[in-house]
N, C-alpha and C positions, 0 to 999 in steps of 0.2 A: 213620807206617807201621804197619799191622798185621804181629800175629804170622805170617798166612801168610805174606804179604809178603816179612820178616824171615827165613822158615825156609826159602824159595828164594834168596835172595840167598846165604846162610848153605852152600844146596847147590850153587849156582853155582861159587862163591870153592873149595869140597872137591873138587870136579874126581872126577874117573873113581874114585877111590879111596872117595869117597863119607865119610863120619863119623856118628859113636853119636850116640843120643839123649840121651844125655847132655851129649855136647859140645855140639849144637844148641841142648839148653836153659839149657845155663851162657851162651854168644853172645845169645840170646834174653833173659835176665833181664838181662844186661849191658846189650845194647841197652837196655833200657826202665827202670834205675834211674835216677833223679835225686838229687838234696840233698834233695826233697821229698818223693817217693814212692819204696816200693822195694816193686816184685811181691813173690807170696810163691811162694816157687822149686818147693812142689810145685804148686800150679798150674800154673805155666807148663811145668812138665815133661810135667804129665798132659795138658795141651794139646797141647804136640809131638807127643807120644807117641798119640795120636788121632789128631790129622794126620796124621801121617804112615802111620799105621795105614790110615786111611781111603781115603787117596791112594795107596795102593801095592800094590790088590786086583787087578788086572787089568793084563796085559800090554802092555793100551794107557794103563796111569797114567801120571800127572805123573812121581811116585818112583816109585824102584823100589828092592828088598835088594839088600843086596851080596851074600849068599849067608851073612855071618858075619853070625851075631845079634846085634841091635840096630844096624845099622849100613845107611844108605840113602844112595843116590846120585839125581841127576835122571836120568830115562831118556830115552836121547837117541834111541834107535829108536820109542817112542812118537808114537800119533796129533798127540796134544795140543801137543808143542813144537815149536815154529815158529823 
């Protein structure tokens, strides 16, 4: 499963209330540690943190803010979700 993947499942499960980019990427590094391998947690934050940036410019995005900084929800009035 990719990180996109990952970071809508992650705002699925947060519900209307929506959650920080930080929680997102603590879930996200979780997701993908092993025994083997473990991310290095600023990447994947700065990764969230772009995603979600990226995805949340336009009224018709995937995300959207909650209105309190750093904190995004999925927009359910938007184009895009079905």
């Amino acid at each position: 499963m990719s990180y996109d993947q990952q970071i809508l499942k992650i705002l699925t499960e947060a519900g209307e209330r929506g959650i920080s980019v930080q929680n997102i990427s603590r879930h996200v590094y979780n997701l993908n540690c092993t025994f083997f391998y473990q991310p290095d947690f600023e990447e994947v934050r700065s990764y969230v943190q772009q995603y979600l940036l990226k995805n949340s410019k336009s009224q018709q995005s995937l995300v959207e803010s909650t209105g309190q900084r750093g904190c995004y929800r999925l927009n359910t009035r938007g184009s895009k979700v079905k």
